[in-house]
C-alpha atoms as a printed R data frame, in Angstrom:
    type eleno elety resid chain resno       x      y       z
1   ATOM     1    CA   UNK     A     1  14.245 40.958 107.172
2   ATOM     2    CA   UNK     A     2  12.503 43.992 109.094
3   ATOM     3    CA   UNK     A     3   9.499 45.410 108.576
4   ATOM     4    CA   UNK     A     4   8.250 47.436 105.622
5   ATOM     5    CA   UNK     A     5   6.769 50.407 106.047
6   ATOM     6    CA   UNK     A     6   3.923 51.871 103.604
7   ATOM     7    CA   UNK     A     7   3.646 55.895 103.832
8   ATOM     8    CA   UNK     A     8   0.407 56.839 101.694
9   ATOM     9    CA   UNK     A     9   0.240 60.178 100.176
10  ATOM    10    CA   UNK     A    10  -2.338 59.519  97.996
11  ATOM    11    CA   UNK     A    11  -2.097 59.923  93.835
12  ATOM    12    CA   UNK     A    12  -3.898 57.857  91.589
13  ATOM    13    CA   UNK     A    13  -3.264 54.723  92.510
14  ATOM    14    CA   UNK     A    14  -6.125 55.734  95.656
15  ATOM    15    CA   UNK     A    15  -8.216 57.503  93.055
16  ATOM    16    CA   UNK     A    16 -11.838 56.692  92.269
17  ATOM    17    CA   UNK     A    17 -13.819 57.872  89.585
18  ATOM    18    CA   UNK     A    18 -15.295 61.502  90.499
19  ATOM    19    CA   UNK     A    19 -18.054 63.054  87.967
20  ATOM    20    CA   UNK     A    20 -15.958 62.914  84.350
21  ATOM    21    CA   UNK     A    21 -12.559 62.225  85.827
22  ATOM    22    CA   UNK     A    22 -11.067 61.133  88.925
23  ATOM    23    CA   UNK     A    23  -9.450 62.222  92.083
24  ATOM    24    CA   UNK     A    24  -7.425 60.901  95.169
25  ATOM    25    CA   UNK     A    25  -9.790 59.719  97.392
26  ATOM    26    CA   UNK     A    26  -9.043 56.522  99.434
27  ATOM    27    CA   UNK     A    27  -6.958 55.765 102.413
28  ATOM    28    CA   UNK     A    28  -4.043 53.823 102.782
29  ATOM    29    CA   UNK     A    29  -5.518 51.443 104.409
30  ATOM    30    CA   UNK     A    30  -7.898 50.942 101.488
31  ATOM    31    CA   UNK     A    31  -4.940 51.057  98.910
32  ATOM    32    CA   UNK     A    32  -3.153 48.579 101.095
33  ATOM    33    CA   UNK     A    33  -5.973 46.229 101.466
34  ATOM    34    CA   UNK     A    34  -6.063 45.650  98.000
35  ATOM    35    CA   UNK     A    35  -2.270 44.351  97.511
36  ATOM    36    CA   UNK     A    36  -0.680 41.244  97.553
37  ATOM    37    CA   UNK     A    37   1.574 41.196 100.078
38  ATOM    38    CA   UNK     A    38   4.932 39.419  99.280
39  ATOM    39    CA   UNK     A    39   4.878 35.987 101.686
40  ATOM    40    CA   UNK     A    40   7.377 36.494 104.622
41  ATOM    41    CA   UNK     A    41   7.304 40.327 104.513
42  ATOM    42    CA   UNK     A    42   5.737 41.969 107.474
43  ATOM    43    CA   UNK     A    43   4.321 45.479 106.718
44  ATOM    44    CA   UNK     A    44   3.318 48.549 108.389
45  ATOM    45    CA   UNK     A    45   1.278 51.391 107.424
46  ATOM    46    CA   UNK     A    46   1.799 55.018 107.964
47  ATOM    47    CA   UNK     A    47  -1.258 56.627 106.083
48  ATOM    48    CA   UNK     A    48   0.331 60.345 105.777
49  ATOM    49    CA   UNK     A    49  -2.043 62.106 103.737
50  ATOM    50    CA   UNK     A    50  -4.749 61.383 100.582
51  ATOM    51    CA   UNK     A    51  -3.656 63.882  97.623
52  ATOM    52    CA   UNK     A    52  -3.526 64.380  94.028
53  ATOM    53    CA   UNK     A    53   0.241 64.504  92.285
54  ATOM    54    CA   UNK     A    54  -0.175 68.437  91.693
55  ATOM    55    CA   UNK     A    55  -1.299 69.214  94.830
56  ATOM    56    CA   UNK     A    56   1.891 68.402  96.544
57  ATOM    57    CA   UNK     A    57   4.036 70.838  97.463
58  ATOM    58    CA   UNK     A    58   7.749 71.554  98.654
59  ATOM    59    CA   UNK     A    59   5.918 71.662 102.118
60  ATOM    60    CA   UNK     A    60   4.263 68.361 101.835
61  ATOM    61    CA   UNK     A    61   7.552 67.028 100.200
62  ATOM    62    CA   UNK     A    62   9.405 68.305 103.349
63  ATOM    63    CA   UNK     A    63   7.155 66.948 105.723
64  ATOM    64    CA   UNK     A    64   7.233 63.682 103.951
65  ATOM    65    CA   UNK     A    65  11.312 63.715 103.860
66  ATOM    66    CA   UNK     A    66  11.039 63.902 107.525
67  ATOM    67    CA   UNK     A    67   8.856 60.638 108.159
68  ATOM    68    CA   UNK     A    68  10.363 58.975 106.050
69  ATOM    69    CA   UNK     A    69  13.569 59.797 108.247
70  ATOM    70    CA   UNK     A    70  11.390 59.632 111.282
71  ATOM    71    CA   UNK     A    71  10.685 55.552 110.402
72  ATOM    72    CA   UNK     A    72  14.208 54.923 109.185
73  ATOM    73    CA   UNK     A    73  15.389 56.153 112.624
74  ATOM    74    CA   UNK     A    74  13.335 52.951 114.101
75  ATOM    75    CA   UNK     A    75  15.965 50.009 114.101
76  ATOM    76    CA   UNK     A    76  13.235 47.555 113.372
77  ATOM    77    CA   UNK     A    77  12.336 48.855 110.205
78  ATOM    78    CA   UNK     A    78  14.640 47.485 106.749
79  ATOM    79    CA   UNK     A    79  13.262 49.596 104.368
80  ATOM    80    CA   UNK     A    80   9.792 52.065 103.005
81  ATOM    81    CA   UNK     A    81   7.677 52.261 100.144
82  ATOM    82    CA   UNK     A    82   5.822 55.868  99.478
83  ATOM    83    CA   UNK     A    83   3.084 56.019  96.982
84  ATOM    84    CA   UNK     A    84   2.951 58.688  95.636
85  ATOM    85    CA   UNK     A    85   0.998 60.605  92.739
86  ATOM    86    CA   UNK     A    86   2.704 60.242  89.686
87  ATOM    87    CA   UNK     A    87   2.838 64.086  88.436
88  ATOM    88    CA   UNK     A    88   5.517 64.806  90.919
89  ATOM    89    CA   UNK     A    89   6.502 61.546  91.911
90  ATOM    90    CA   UNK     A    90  10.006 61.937  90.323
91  ATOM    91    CA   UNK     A    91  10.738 65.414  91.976
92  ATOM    92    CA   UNK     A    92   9.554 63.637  95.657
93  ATOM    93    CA   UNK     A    93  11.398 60.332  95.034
94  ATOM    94    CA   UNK     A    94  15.316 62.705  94.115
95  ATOM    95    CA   UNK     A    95  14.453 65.193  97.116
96  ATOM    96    CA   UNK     A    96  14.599 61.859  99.262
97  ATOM    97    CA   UNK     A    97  17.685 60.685  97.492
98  ATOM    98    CA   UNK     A    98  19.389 63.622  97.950
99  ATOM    99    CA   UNK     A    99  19.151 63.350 101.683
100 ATOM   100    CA   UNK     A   100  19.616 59.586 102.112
101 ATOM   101    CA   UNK     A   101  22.066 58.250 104.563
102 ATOM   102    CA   UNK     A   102  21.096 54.908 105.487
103 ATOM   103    CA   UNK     A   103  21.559 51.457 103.685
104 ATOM   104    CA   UNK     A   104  17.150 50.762 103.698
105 ATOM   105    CA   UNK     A   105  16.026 51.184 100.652
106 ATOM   106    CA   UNK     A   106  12.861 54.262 100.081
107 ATOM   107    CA   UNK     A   107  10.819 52.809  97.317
108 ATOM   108    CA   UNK     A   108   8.616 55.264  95.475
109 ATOM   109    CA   UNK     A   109   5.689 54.035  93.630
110 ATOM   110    CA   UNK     A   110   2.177 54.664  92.428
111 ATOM   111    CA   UNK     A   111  -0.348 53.883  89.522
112 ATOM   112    CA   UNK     A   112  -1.428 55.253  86.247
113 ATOM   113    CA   UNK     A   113  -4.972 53.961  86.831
114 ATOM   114    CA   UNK     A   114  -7.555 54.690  89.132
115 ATOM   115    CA   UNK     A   115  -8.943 52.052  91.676
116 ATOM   116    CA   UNK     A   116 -12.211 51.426  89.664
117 ATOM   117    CA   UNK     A   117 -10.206 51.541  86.457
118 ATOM   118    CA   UNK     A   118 -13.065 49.445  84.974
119 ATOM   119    CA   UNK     A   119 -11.058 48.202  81.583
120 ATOM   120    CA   UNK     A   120  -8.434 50.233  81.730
121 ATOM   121    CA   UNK     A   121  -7.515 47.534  84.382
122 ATOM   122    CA   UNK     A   122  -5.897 48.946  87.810
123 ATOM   123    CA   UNK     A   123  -2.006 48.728  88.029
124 ATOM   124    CA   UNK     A   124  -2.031 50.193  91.627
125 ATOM   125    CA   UNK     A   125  -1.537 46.655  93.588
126 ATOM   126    CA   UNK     A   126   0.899 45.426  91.514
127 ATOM   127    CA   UNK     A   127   3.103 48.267  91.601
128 ATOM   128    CA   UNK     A   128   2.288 48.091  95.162
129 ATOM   129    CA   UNK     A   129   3.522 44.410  95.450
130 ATOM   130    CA   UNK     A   130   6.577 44.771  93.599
131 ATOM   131    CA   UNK     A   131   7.722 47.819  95.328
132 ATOM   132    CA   UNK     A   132   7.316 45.921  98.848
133 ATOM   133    CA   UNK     A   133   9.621 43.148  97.460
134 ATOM   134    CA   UNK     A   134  12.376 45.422  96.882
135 ATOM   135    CA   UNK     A   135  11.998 47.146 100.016
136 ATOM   136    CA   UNK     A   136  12.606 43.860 101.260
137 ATOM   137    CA   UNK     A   137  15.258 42.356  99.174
138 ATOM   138    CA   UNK     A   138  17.748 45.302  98.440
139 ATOM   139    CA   UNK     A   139  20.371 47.168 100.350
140 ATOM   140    CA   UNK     A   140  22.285 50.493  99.690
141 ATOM   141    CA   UNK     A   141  21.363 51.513  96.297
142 ATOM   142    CA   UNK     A   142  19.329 54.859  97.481
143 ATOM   143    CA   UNK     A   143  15.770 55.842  96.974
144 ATOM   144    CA   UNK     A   144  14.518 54.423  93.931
145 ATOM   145    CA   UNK     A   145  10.766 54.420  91.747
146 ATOM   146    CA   UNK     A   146   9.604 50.669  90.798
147 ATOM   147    CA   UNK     A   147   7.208 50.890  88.032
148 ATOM   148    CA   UNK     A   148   5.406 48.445  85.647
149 ATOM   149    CA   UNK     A   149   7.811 45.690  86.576
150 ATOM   150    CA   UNK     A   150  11.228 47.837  86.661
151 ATOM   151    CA   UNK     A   151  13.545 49.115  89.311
152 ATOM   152    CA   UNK     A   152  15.094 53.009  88.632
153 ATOM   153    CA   UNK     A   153  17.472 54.922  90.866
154 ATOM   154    CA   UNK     A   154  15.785 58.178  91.810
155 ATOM   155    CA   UNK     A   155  17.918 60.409  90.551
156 ATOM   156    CA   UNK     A   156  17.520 61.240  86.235
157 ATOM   157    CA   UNK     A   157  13.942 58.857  86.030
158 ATOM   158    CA   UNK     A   158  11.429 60.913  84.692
159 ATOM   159    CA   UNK     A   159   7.136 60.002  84.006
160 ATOM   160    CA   UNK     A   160   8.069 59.781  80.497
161 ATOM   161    CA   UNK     A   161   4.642 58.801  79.369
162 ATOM   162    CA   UNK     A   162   0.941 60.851  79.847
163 ATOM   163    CA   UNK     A   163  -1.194 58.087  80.284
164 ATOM   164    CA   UNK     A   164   0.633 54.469  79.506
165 ATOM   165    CA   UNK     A   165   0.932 52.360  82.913
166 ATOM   166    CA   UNK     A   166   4.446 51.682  82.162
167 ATOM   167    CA   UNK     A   167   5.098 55.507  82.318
168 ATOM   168    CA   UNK     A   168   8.407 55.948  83.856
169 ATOM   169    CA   UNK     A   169  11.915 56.089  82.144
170 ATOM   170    CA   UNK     A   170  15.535 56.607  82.764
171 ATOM   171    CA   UNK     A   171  16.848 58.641  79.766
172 ATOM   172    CA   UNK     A   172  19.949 57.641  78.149
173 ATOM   173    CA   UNK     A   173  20.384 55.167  81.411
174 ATOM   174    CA   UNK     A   174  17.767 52.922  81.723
175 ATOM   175    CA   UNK     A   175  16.058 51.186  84.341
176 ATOM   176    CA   UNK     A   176  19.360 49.041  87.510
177 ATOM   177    CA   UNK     A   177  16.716 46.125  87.606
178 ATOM   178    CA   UNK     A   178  13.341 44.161  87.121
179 ATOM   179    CA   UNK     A   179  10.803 42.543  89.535
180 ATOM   180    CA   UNK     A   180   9.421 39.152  87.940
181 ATOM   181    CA   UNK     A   181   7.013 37.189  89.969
182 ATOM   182    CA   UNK     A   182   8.342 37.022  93.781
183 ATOM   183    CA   UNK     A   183  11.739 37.661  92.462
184 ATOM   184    CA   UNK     A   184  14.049 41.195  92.150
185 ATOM   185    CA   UNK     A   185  17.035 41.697  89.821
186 ATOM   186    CA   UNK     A   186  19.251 44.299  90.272
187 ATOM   187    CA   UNK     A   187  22.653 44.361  87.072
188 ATOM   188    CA   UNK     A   188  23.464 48.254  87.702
189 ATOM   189    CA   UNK     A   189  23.681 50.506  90.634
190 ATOM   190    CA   UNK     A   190  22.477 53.751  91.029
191 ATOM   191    CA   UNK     A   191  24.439 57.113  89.984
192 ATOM   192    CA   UNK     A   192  24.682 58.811  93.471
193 ATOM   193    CA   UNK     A   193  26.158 61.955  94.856
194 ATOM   194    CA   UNK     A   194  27.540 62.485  98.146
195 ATOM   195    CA   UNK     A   195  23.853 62.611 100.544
196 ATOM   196    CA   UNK     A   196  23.487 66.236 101.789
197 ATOM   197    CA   UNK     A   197  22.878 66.675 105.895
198 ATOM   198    CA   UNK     A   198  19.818 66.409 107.629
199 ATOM   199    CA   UNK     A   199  17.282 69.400 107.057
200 ATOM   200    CA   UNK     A   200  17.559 71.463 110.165
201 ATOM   201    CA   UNK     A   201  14.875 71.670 112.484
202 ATOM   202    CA   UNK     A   202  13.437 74.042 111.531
203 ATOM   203    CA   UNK     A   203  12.780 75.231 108.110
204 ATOM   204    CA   UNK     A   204  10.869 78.674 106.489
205 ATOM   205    CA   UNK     A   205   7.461 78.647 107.530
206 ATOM   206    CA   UNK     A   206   6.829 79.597 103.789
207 ATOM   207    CA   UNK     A   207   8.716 77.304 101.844
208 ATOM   208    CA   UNK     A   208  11.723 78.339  99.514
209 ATOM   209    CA   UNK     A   209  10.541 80.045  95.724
210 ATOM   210    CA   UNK     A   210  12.219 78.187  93.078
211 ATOM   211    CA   UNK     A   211  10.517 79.225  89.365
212 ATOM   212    CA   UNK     A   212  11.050 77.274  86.020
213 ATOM   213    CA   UNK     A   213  11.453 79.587  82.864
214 ATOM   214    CA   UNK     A   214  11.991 77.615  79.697
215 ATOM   215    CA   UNK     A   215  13.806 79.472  76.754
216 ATOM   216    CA   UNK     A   216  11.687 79.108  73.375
217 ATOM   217    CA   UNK     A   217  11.164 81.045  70.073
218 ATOM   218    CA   UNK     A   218  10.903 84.539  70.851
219 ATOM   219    CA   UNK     A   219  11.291 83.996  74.497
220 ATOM   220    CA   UNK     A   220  12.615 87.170  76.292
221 ATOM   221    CA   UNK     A   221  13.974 86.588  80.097
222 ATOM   222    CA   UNK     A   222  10.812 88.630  81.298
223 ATOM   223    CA   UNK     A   223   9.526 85.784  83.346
224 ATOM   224    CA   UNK     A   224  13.470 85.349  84.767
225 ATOM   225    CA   UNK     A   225  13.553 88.943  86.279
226 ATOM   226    CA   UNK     A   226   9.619 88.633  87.110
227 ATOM   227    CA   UNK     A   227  10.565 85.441  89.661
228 ATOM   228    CA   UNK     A   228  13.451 86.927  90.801
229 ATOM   229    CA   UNK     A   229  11.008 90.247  91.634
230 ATOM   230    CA   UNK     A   230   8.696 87.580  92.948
231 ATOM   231    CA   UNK     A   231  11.078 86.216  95.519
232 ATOM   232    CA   UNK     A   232  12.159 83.637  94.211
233 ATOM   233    CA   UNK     A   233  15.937 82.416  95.876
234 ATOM   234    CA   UNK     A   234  16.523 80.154  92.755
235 ATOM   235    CA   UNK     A   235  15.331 79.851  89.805
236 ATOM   236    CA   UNK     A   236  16.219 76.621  87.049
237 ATOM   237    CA   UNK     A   237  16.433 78.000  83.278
238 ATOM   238    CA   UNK     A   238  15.319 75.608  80.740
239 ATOM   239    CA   UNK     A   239  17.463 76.445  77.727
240 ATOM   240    CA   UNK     A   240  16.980 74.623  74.176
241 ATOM   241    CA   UNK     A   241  19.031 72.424  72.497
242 ATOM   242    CA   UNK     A   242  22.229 71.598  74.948
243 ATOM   243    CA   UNK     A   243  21.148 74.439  77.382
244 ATOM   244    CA   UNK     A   244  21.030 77.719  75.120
245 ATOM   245    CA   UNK     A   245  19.274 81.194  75.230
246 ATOM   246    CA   UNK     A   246  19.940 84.117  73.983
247 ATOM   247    CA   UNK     A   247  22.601 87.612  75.484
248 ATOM   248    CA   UNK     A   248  19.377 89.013  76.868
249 ATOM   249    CA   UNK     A   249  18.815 85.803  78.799
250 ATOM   250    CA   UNK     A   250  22.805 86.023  80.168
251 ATOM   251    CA   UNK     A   251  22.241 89.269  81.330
252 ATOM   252    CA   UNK     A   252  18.994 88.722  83.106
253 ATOM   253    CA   UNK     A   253  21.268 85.309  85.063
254 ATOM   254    CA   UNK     A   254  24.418 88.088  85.562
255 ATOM   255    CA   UNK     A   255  21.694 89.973  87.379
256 ATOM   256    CA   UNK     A   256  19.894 87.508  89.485
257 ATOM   257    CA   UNK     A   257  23.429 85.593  90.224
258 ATOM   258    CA   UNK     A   258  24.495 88.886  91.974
259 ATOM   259    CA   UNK     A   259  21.830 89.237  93.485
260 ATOM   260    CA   UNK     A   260  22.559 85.925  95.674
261 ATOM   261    CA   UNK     A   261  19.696 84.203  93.829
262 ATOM   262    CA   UNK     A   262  20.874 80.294  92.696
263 ATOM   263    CA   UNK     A   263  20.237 79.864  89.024
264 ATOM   264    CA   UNK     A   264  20.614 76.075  87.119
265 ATOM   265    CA   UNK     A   265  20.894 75.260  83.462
266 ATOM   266    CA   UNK     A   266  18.817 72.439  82.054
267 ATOM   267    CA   UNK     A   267  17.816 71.656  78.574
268 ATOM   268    CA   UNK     A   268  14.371 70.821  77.415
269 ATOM   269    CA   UNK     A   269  15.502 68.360  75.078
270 ATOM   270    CA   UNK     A   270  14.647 64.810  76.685
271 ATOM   271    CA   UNK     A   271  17.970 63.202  76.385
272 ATOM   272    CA   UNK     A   272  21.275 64.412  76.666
273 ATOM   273    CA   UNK     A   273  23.695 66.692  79.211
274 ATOM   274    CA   UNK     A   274  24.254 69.988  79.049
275 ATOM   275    CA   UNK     A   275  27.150 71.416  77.664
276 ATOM   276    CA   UNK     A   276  28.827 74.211  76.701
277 ATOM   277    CA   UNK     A   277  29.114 74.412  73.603
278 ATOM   278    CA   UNK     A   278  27.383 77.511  71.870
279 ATOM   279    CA   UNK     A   279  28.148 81.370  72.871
280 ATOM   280    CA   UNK     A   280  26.423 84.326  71.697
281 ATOM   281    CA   UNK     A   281  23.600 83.491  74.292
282 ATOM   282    CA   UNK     A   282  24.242 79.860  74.872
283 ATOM   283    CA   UNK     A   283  25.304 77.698  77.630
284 ATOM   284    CA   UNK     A   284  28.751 79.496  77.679
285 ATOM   285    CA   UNK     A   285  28.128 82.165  78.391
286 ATOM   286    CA   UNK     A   286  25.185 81.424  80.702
287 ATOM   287    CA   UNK     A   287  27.587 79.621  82.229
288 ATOM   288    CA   UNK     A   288  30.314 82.198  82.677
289 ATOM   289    CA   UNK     A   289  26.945 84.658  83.898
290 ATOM   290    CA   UNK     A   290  26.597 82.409  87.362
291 ATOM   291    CA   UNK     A   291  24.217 79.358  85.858
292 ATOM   292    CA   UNK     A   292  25.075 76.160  87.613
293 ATOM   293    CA   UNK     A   293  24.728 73.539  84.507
294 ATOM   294    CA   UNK     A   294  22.892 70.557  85.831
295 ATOM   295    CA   UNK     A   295  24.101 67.833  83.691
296 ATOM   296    CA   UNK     A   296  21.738 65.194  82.575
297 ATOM   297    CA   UNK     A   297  18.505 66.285  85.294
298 ATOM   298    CA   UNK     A   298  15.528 67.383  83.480
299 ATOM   299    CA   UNK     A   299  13.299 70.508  85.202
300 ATOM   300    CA   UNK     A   300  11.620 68.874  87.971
301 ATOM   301    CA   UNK     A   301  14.606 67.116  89.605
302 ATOM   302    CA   UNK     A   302  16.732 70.084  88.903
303 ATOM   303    CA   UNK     A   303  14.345 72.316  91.054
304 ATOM   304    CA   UNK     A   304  14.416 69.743  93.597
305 ATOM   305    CA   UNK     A   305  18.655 69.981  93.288
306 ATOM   306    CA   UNK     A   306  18.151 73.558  94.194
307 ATOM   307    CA   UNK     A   307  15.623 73.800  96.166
308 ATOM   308    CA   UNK     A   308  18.021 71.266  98.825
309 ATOM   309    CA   UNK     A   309  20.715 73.519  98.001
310 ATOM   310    CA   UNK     A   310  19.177 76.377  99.139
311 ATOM   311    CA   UNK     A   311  18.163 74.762 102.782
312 ATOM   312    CA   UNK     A   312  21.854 73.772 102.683
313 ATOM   313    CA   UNK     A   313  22.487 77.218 103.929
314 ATOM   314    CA   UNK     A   314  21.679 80.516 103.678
315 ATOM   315    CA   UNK     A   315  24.696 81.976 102.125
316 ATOM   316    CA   UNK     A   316  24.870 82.453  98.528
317 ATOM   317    CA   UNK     A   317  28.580 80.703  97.810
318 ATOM   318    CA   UNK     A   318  28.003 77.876 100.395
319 ATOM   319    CA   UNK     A   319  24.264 77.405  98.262
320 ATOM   320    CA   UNK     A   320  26.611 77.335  94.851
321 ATOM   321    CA   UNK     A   321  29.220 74.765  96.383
322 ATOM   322    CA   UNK     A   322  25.977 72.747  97.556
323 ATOM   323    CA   UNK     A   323  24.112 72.419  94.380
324 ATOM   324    CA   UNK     A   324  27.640 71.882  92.758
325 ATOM   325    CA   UNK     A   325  27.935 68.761  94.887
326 ATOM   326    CA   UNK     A   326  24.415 67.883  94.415
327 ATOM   327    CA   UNK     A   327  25.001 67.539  90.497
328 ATOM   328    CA   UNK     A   328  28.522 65.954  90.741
329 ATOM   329    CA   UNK     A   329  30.710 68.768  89.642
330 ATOM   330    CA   UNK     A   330  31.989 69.004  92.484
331 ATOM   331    CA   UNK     A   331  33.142 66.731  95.765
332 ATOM   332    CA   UNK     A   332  30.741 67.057  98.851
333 ATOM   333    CA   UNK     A   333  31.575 68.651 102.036
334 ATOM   334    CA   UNK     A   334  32.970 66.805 105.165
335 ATOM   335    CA   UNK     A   335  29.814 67.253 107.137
336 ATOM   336    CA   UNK     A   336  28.136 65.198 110.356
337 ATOM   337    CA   UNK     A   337  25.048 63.927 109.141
């Protein structure tokens, strides 16, 4: 068994009460100090930075995915946990999975309570605990999020819950395993695509625009052609029902498509793929406009799908093949990691 190490980013589970609320505050070493270690597992910390979940951003997600490869390049290392906050935990957790080569597991976890959770009780250490076990007792199955007791694959779990401490869900899969005690079941493995390459070396001093526009009752695709006149190099449509819009929406994707700009179809319904189905606006004929349909990812991880597309490379039909890869539609690349 190697060593496990702990890379703090802060979230709520190192909040403290601040005024009415509360706010990311301690250190990893304080967050760490305050767990259970599993007997027999040696751990390391790496305390990376102290912020809130909406604070991070693609370049602290980057910078993060390149520790965390950083550590896995040590040979004495058999796996990582990141805590994380919990409001982007899930985009963090699939940007790692997307770009994970090696057997170690990458355990994301975090807490829905604050340290001085008073009697809301603090679920911090033993999300802590459990996510150190299965860094330690697990082997090729990805990055994954342990949670309240339960082991997800990165990729489709979602914080499915505002404010209950067992806030995380796997729509229409469910969670591969449980943690009990000192003891980790796994009964499915993960849904994984191909892993992408390596970021390069070097990557955009400002960080990639990818917008979110959601489709809704009198929605107009406005906000589309605004991002796109924003800068954005991909932009993730969030169409109703199975992935629908309207024909002013599939003109505004005709545009932006030949314009080189990456544009993915997700639904805002919480279960369920998208599919084409419906015309006169809907996924069809986004579809046949350029949209990349993103299956069964909700917003967040489908932004993260193109946002690795889009460092893939920096032409438009190598981007397309990417994030086609990325959500399984179609086979990866031979590539060099």
């Amino acid at each position: 068994m190697g060593r496990i190490v702990v890379i703090t980013t802060g979230g709520t589970i190192s909040a403290r009460r601040s005024g009415t609320g509360y706010r990311a505050r301690a250190t990893g070493r304080e967050v760490l100090a305050r767990t259970a270690v599993p007997p027999a597992v040696s751990v390391e910390l790496d305390d990376l930075c102290v912020l809130d979940g909406p604070l991070m951003t693609t370049a602290h997600q980057l910078a993060l995915l390149r520790r965390i490869h950083e550590v896995l390049a040590r040979p004495e290392v058999g796996g990582i946990v990141v805590t994380h906050g919990t409001d982007t935990l899930e985009e963090s957790a699939f940007l790692s999975d997307l770009h994970h080569h090696d057997p170690r597991p990458v355990v994301f976890t975090g807490a829905m309570h604050p340290m001085d959770g008073g009697e809301d009780g603090d679920d911090g250490p033993g999300n802590l605990h459990d996510a150190v076990l299965t860094a330690s007792a697990v082997s090729g199955l990805g990055t994954l999020v342990v949670f309240g007791g339960k082991v997800f694959a990165a990729r489709g779990t979602v914080k499915y819950h505002t404010v209950a401490a067992d806030a995380f869900a796997a729509p229409g899969s469910g969670p591969i395993g449980e943690v009990r005690g000192e003891t980790v079941s796994v009964h499915a493995l993960p849904r994984r695509t191909p892993p992408l390459p390596p970021l390069p070396r070097t990557v955009p001093e400002l960080p990639l625009r990818v917008d979110v526009v959601t489709h809704h009752a009198d929605a107009d695709p406005m906000l589309l052609r605004a991002a796109v006149a924003g800068g954005a190099q991909g932009v993730v449509l969030v169409g109703s029902g199975a992935g629908n819009a309207t024909p002013p929406f599939v003109e505004a994707v005709a545009e932006a498509t030949a314009r080189g700009v990456l544009v993915a179809l997700s639904t805002r319904v919480p279960v369920g793929p998208v599919a084409e189905l419906a015309t006169n606006g809907g996924a069809v004929d986004l579809v046949a406009a350029g949209a990349v349909p993103a299956g069964t990812l909700r917003a967040g991880q489908t932004r993260t799908a193109v946002l690795s597309a889009l460092l893939a490379s920096a032409e438009p039909a190598e981007r397309r093949r990417a994030l086609a890869c990325v959500l399984g539609l179609a086979p990866a690349p031979a590539t060099t990691p």
